[in-house]
Structure formats: structure tokens, C-alpha cells
C-alpha positions as CSV (number, residue, x, y, z in Angstrom):
1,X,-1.4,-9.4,-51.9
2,X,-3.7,-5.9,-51.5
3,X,-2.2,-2.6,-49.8
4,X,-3.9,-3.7,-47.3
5,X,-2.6,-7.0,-46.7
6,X,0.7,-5.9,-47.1
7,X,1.0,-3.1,-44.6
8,X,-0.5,-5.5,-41.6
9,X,2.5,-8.2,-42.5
10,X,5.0,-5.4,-41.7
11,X,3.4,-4.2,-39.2
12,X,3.6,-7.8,-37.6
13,X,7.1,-8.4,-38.8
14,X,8.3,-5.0,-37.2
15,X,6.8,-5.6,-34.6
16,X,7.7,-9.0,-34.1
17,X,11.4,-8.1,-34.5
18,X,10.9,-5.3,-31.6
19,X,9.7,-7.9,-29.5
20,X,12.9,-10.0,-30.2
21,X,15.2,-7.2,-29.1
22,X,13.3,-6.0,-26.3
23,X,12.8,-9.9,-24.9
24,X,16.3,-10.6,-25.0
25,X,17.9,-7.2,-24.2
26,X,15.9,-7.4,-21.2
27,X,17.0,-11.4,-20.6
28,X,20.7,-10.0,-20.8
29,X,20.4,-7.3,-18.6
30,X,19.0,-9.2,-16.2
31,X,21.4,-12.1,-15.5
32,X,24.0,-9.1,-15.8
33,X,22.5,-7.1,-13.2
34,X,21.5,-10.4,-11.1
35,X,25.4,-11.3,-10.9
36,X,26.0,-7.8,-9.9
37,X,24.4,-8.0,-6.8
38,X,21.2,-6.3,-8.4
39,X,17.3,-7.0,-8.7
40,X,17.2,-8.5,-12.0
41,X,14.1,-5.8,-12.6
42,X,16.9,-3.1,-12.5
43,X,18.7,-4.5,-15.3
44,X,15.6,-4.7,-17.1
45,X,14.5,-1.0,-16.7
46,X,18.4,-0.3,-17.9
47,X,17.9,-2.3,-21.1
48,X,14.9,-0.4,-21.8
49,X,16.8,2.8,-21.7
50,X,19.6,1.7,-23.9
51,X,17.5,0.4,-26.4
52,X,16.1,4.2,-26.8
53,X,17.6,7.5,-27.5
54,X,20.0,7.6,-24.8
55,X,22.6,4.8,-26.2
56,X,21.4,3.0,-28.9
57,X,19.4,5.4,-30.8
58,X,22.2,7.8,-30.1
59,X,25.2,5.7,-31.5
60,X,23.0,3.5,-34.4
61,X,20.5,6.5,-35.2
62,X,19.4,4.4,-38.7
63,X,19.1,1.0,-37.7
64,X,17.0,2.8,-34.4
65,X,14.9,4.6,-36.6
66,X,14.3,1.4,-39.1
67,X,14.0,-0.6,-36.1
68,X,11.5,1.4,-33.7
69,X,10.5,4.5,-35.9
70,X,10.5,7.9,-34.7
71,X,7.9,6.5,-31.9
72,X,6.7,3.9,-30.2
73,X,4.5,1.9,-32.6
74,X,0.8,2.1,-31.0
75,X,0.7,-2.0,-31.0
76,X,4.1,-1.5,-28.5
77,X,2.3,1.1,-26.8
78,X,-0.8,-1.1,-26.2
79,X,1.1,-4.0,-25.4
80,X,2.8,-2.1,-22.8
81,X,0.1,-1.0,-20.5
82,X,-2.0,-4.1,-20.8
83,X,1.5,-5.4,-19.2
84,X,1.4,-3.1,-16.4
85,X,-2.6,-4.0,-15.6
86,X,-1.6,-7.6,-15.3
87,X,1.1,-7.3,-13.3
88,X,-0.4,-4.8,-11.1
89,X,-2.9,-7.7,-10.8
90,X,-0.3,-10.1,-9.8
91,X,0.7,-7.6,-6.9
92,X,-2.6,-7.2,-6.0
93,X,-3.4,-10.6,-5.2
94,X,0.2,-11.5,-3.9
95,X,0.0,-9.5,-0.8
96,X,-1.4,-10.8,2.3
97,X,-3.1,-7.1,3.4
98,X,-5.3,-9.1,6.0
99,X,-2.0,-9.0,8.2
100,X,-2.9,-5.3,8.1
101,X,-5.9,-5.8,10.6
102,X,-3.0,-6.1,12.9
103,X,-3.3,-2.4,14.7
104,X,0.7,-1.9,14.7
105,X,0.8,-2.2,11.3
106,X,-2.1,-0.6,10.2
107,X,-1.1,2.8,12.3
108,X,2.7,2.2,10.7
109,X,1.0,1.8,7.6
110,X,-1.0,5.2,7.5
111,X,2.1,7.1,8.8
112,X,4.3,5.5,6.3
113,X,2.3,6.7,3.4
114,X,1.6,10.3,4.7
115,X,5.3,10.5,5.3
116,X,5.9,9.1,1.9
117,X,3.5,12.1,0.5
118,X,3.4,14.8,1.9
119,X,7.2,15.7,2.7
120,X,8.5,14.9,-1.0
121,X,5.3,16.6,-2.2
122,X,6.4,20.0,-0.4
123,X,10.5,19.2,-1.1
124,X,9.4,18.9,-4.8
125,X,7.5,22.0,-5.0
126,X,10.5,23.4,-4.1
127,X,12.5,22.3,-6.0
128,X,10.0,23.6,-8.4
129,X,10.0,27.2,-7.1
130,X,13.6,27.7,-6.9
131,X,13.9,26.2,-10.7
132,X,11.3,27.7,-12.7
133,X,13.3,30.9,-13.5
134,X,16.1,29.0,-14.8
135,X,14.8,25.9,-15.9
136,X,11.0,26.4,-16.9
137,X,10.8,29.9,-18.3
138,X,8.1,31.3,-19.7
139,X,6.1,28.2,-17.5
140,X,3.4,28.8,-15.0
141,X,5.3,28.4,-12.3
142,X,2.2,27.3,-9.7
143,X,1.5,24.1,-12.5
144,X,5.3,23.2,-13.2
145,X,6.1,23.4,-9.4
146,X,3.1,21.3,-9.2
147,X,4.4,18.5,-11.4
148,X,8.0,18.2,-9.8
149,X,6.2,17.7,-6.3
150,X,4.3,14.7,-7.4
151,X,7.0,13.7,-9.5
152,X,9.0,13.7,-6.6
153,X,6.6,12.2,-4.1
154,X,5.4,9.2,-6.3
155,X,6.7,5.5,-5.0
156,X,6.9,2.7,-7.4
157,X,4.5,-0.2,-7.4
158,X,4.9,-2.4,-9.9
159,X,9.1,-1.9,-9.2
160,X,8.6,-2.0,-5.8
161,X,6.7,-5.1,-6.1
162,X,8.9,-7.3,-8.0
163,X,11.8,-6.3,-5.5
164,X,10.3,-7.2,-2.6
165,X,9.9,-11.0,-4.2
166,X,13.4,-10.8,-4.7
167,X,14.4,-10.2,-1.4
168,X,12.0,-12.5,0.0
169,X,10.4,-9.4,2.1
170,X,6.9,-10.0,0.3
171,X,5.4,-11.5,3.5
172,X,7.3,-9.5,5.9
173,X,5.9,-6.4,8.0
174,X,8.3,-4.2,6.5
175,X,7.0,-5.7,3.0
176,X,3.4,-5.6,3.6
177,X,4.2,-1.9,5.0
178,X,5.5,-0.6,2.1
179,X,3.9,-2.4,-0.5
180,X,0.2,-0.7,1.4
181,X,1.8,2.6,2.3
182,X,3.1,2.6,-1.6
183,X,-0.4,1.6,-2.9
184,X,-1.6,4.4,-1.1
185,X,1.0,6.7,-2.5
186,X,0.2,6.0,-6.1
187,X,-3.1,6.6,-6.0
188,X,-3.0,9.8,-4.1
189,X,-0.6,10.8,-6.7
190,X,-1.9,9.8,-9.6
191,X,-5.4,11.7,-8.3
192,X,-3.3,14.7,-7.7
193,X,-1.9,14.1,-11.3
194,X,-5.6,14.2,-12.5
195,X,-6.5,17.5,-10.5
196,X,-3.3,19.5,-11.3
197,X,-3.7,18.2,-15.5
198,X,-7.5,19.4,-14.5
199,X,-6.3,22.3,-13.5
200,X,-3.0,23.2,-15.9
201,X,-6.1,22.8,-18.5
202,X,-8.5,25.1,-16.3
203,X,-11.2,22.8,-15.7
204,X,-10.6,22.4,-12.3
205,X,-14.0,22.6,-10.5
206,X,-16.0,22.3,-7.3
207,X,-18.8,19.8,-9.7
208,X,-15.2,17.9,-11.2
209,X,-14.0,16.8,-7.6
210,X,-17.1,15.9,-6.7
211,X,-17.9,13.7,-9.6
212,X,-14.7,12.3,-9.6
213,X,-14.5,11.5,-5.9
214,X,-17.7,10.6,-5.3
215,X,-17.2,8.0,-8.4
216,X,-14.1,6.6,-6.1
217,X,-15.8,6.1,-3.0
218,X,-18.6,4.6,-5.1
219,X,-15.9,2.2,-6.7
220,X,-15.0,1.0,-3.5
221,X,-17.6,0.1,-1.6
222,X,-18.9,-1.8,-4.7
223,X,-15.5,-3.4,-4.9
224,X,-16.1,-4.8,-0.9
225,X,-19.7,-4.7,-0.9
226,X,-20.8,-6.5,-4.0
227,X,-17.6,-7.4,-6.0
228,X,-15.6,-9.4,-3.4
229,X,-18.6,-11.6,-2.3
230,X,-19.2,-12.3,-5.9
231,X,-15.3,-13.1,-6.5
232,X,-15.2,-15.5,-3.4
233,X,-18.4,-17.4,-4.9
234,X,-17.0,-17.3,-8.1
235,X,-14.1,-19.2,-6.9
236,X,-16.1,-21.5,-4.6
237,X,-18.1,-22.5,-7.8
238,X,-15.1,-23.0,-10.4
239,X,-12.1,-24.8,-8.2
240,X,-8.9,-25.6,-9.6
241,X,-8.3,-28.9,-11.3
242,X,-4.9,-30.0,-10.1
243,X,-3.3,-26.9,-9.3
244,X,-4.2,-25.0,-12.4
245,X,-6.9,-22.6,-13.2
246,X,-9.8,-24.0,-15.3
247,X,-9.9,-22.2,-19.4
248,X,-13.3,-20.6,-18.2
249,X,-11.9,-19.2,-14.7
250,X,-9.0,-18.1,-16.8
251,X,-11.0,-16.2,-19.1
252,X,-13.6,-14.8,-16.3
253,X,-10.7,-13.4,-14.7
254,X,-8.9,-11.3,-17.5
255,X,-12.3,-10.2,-17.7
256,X,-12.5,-8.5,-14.2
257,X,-9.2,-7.6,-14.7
258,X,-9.8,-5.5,-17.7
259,X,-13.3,-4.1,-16.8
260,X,-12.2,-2.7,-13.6
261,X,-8.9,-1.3,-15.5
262,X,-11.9,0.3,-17.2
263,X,-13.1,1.2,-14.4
264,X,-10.2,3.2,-12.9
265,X,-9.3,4.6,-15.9
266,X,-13.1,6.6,-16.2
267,X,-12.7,7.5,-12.7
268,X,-9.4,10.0,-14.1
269,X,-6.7,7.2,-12.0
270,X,-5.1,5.5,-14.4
271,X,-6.4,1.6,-16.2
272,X,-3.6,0.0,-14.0
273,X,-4.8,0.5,-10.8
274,X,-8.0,-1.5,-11.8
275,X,-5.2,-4.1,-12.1
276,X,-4.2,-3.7,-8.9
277,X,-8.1,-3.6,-7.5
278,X,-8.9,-6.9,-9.2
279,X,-5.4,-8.4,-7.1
280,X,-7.4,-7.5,-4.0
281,X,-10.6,-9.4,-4.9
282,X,-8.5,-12.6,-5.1
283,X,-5.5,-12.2,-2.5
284,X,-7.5,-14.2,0.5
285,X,-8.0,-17.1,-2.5
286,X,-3.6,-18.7,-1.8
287,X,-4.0,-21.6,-4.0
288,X,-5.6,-19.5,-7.1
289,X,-3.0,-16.6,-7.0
290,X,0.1,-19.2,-6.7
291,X,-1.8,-21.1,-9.7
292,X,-2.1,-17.7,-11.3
293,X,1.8,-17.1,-10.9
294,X,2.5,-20.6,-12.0
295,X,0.7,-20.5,-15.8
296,X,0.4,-16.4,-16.2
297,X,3.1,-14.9,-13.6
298,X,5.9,-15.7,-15.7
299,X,4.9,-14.8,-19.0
300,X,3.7,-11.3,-18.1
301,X,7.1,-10.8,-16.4
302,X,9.6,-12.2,-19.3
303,X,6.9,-11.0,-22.3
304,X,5.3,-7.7,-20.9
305,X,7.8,-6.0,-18.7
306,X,10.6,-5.6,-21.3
307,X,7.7,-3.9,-23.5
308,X,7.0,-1.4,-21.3
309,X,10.2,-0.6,-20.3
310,X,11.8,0.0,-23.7
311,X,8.8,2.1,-24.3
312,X,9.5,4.5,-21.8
313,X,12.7,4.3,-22.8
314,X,12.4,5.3,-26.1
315,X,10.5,8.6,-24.7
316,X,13.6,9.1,-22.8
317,X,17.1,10.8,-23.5
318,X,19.7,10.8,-21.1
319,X,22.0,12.7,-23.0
320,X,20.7,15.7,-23.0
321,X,21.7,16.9,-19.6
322,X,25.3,19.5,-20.6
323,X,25.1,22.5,-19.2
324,X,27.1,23.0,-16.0
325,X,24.2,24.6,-14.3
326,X,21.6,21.6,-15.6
327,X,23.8,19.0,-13.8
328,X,24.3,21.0,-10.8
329,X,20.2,21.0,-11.0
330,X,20.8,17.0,-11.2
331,X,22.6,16.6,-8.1
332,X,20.1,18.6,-6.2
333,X,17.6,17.1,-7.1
334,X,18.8,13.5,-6.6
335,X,19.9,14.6,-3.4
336,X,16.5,16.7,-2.1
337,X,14.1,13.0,-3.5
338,X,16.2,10.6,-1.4
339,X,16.3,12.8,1.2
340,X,12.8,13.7,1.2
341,X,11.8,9.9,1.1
342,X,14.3,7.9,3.3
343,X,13.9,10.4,6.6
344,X,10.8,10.7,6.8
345,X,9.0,7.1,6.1
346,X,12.5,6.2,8.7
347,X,11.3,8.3,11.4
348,X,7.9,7.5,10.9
349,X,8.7,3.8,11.0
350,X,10.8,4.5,14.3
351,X,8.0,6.7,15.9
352,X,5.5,3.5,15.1
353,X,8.2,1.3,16.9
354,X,10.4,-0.5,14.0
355,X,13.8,-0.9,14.5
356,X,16.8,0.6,13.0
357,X,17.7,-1.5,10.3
358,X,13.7,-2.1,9.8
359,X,13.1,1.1,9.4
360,X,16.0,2.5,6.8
361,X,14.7,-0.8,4.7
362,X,11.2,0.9,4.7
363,X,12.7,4.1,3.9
364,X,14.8,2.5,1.0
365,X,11.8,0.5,-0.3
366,X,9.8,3.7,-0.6
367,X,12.5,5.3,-2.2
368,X,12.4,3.5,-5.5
369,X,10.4,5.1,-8.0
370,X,11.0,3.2,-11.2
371,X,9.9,4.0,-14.7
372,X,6.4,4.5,-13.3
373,X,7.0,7.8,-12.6
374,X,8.0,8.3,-16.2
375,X,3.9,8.4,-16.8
376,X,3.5,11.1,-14.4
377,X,6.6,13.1,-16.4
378,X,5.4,12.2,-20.0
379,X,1.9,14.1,-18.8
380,X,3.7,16.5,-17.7
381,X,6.1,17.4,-21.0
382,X,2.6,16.8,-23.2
383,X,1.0,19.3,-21.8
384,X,4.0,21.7,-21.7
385,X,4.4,22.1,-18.4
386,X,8.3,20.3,-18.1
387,X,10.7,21.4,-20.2
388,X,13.2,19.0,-21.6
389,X,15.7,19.8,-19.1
390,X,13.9,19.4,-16.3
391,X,12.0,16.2,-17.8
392,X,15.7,15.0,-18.4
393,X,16.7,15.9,-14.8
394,X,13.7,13.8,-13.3
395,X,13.9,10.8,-15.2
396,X,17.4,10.5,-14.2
397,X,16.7,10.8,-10.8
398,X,13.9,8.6,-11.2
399,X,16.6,5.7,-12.2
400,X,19.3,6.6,-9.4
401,X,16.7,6.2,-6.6
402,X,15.5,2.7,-8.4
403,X,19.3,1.3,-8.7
404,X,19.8,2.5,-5.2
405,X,17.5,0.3,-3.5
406,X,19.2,-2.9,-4.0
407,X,22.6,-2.1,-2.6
408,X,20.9,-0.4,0.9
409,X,18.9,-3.8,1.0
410,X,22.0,-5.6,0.6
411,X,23.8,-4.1,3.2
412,X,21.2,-4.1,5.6
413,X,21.2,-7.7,4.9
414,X,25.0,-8.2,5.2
415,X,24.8,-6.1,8.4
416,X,22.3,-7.6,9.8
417,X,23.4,-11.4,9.0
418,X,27.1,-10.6,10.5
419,X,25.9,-9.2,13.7
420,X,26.9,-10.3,16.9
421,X,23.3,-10.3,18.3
422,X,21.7,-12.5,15.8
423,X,25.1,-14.9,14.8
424,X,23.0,-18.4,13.9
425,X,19.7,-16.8,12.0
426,X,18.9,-15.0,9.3
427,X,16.6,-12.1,10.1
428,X,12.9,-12.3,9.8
429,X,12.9,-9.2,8.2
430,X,14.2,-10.9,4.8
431,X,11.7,-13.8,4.5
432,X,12.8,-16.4,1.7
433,X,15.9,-16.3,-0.6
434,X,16.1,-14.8,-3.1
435,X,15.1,-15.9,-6.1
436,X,17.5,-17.3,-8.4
């Protein structure tokens, strides 16, 4: 066996026994978190972060190292984002958005996600401001501030996604709402990602914005002028053969996925929002996204999820929060983000005339951040613009507003279910059951 040879075999076989522990750590944490009352995604995010620095690489520091290494191996890395494209696919085309035509919820939509925005933007440049003298010295403050705002402001996606299946709100208005109003969000705050790392670096121009906008507004009218019609001919041309997706459809469509994850990744917004495009070419097409679910959902969710989260996780240390004045920074700042997301997107559900309990679900839904937002931190720290402590401080917060959501659902659902006004039926609100 050459050099050669030998290095790819333990490459695969470390890799391969990564891919054990992260499967089933995930598995575990799951169920756990299930019989806890929890979205099973939670638990999944949680395994990811105990598999890294925070617990396990803390307590077993030279089995982590000999498992993992000192990072992320770049086949995990890899592995993990082509995860994140797929699923973003999957929520992409498992949205019914043509309920948005619906003028009510396309006016709640648009004040939903300029809530979402702009009010946790400003909160989170605060937070910056009042910070950077104890937290970020020797930081530009303008850049750092800059970074907590979006961190703060940024909703969830892919997280937000896989909870709303599990509370059977995917088809609701409050589901299709948020899951829009969240789209929105990310890509606002993944372009103001792009200008401010333009701009930390000091190549912010008048020529850059206009070649990078101009190159979005040319990706979407190609993507309803010329890629959709294509799509829905496609499909017309190649049906399903008894439910499933043909091989060559199959193939045709990780295609399209991954070129317009290309796509979106030239245009300075990140490869999984092409994901998340390509969803929208298909969502009209029911019987092809429900086939897609049935022979590809499930994979991606048991195989590529658990990859991505331990590979944030491993990024991530939870244990270096000490100082009395960091963890007063914590509460603060876990305080100011829920704050800064549940009023708002709840009076700007009210004002757009959603109920109570409709309303504080939206503002809960938008809440949840996820690991997502660990990309917008990890840019961040790269370039030097977080320190440690505040990285720390964020990521943390980023997990209490995730775990949060599914106990506000829960009670909303318990409070609504034992009401006096609605004693024989289960609100529309909450769609199907949950999944088991």
C-alpha cells in the first residue's frame, strides 16, 4: 500500500467513525429532547455542542483530539454545507408561498420581516456600542458594533423550518408568515454580512454594490422569467413513476440545486440560499416535493443535519464565559435579542390584525436563531472583529432563543386547547400533529 493509499484509508476510517458519533449522538439527543416536550432539532443542535469543546472536548481532551483533530476535517466541513443546501432546498419547496398572493398576508408578511430587522439590527448595535470598551478593545468599534447588530437581527431558516413541521404550523398563516418574513430576514442579513465584511476589509464601494445588487436582481428575474417556466416543463416532461422521482429527474435536480447554490454564492449571499431558490422552482409541483421528502427528505435530515451541527460545535466553547462582568454581558444580551424580536414582529402581527396568541407564536418563531447564526459569528471572529468573549456571549444566546421556542409554542398550544372559547377543537393555528 503507497503513502498515498494509506493516508486516504484514514482519512475514510476517521472520518467514517465521526460520522458514527455524530449520527447517533444526534439520534440520542433527539428522542431525549422529543420526550422532553422539545423539537427533536433542539436536541440535535445540543448534541453537536457536546460533542465539541464545550463538554466533551473539555472532559476527554485526547480521545477529542484523536477523534476530531484540532479542527473540523475539510471532508466534515464539506459535508456540512452541502447538508444545509439540500435542506434549504427542502424548505424551499415545502412552503405553499402562493397563499402569500393573499393581500393580508402579504402586508403581514412585509411588516413581519422589517420588524424582524430593523429593530434587533439597531438593539444590537447597541449592544455593540455600550460593549466595545469593555469587551472589544482595541476593535473598531463602527465594524464590531456592526457584527452584533446582524448577529442579533438574523432569524433562523433551516431551524425554523424543521420546527414549524413539528408543530404542524407549516401550512398555517402564522407558518407561511414567518417562514417568508424569515427568508427575507436571512438574506437581508446575510447581504449586510457581505457589505460590512466588504467594508471591515475596506473594499466597500459605490461599483461593489452595484455589481453585487445588480447581479441579484438579475438572479431573480431569471429565476421567474426563464428558470421557473423551464422547471414546470421539466416536470411536465419527466412525471413520476408511482410516486417516486425517476434516476434522471433525480439527478437533473441536484443539479439545479447545486448550480444555483453556485449561483448565490458568486453573488456574495451564501451557496445555501441557492438551496432555498431551487425549493421555490418546485413548491407549486405537491406530488414531486412530497416524493422528494419521501426518498431524500429523510436522509438529509438523519445524515446531514448532525454533520453540520457538530461542526459548529466544534468551533464553539461554552466554557469560556467566567468573569462576573462577561456573564452580566450574557444576561443582557439574552435579554435585549428576545426582546428586540418578540415585541416588535408581535405588534406588527397585531397592527396587521392577528390575534393574541397568533401573534406571540410569530414573535416566538422569529425568535429562534439556531446555529445559523453561528456562520454570521465565525465571519465575524475570522476577521477579528469579535473577540472570544463576545463570540462566546452570542453563541450562547444564539442557543437560549432556539431552546426557547418550543416551550412558548407549547403553551400557546396548551392555552389555547384548554380555553373556554374553543373547548371541542384544536386551533387552526397548529395544523397537523406533531410528528412523532
Amino acid at each position: 500500500m503507497t503513502g498515498s493509499t494509506h493516508q486516504s484509508e484514514m482519512l475514510l476510517f476517521t472520518v467514517l467513525l465521526q460520522l458514527i458519533v455524530m449520527i447517533g449522538a444526534a439520534r440520542l439527543m433527539h428522542g431525549l429532547f422529543r420526550r422532553m416536550g422539545q423539537p427533536g432539532v433542539v436536541g440535535e443542535i445540543v448534541a453537536g455542542l457536546l460533542l465539541g469543546p464545550s463538554l466533551f472536548g473539555y472532559l476527554f481532551p485526547g480521545v477529542s483530539l484523536a477523534l476530531f483533530g484540532a479542527k473540523p476535517e475539510p471532508a466534515i466541513t464539506v459535508l456540512s454545507q452541502i447538508g444545509l443546501i439540500l435542506l434549504m432546498f427542502q424548505i424551499g419547496g415545502g412552503f405553499e408561498f402562493s397563499r402569500l398572493q393573499i393581500a393580508r398576508l402579504r402586508r403581514t408578511t412585509i411588516a413581519v420581516a422589517l420588524a424582524s430587522i430593523l429593530v434587533p439590527l439597531l438593539a444590537g448595535m447597541g449592544i455593540g456600542k455600550l460593549s466595545a470598551a469593555s469587551l472589544a478593545p482595541g476593535i473598531d468599534p463602527l465594524v464590531y458594533s456592526l457584527f452584533c447588530g446582524v448577529a442579533v437581527a438574523i432569524t433562523a431558516v433551516p431551524i425554523l423550518g424543521r420546527i414549524l413541521g413539528e408543530y404542524g404550523l407549516t401550512r398555517s398563516d402564522v407558518g407561511i408568515v414567518a417562514i417568508s418574513a424569515a427568508a427575507v430576514n436571512d438574506v437581508a442579513g446575510w447581504v449586510l454580512l457581505a457589505g460590512i465584511a466588504a467594508f471591515a476589509a475596506a473594499q466597500l464601494s459605490v461599483t461593489y454594490l452595484a455589481i453585487h445588487l445588480g447581479g441579484l436582481a438579475l438572479f431573480v428575474l431569471a429565476l421567474r422569467f426563464v428558470a421557473a417556466p423551464l422547471c414546470n416543463r421539466l416536470v411536465a416532461c419527466m412525471p413520476l413513476r408511482d410516486g417516486a422521482i425517476p434516476p434522471h429527474l433525480l439527478a437533473i435536480l441536484l443539479i439545479v440545486i447545486f448550480a444555483l447554490a453556485l449561483c448565490t454564492f458568486a453573488l456574495g449571499i451564501f451557496a445555501i440560499f441557492g438551496g432555498f431558490a431551487a425549493g421555490l422552482l418546485f413548491h407549486r409541483h405537491r406530488p414531486l416535493v412530497e416524493a422528494w421528502n419521501a426518498q431524500v427528505g429523510h436522509f438529509v435530515l438523519v445524515f446531514f443535519l448532525p454533520i453540520f451541527f457538530t461542526f459548529t460545535g466544534l468551533r464553539t466553547s461554552l466554557l469560556g464565559l467566567s468573569a462576573g462582568p462577561e456573564l452580566a454581558w450574557l444576561a443582557a444580551v439574552c435579554l435585549i435579542a428576545v426582546l428586540a424580536k418578540i415585541v416588535p414582529v408581535y405588534c406588527a402581527g397585531r397592527a396587521n390584525g392577528l390575534a393574541h396568541p397568533e401573534s406571540l407564536t410569530l414573535g416566538a418563531l422569529m425568535n429562534t436563531r439556531g446555529l445559523m447564526e453561528l456562520i454570521v459569528l465565525n465571519v465575524g471572529y475570522d476577521l477579528g472583529f469579535l473577540p472570544r468573549s463576545m463570540f462566546t456571549i452570542l453563541v450562547v444566546m444564539a442557543v437560549v432563543t432556539t431552546v426557547m421556542t418550543g416551550p412558548i409554542l407549547r403553551a400557546l398550544r396548551d392555552t389555547r386547547a384548554h380555553s373556554p372559547h374553543t373547548p371541542h377543537a384544536r386551533p387552526q393555528l397548529y395544523g397537523a400533529q406533531e410528528r412523532p
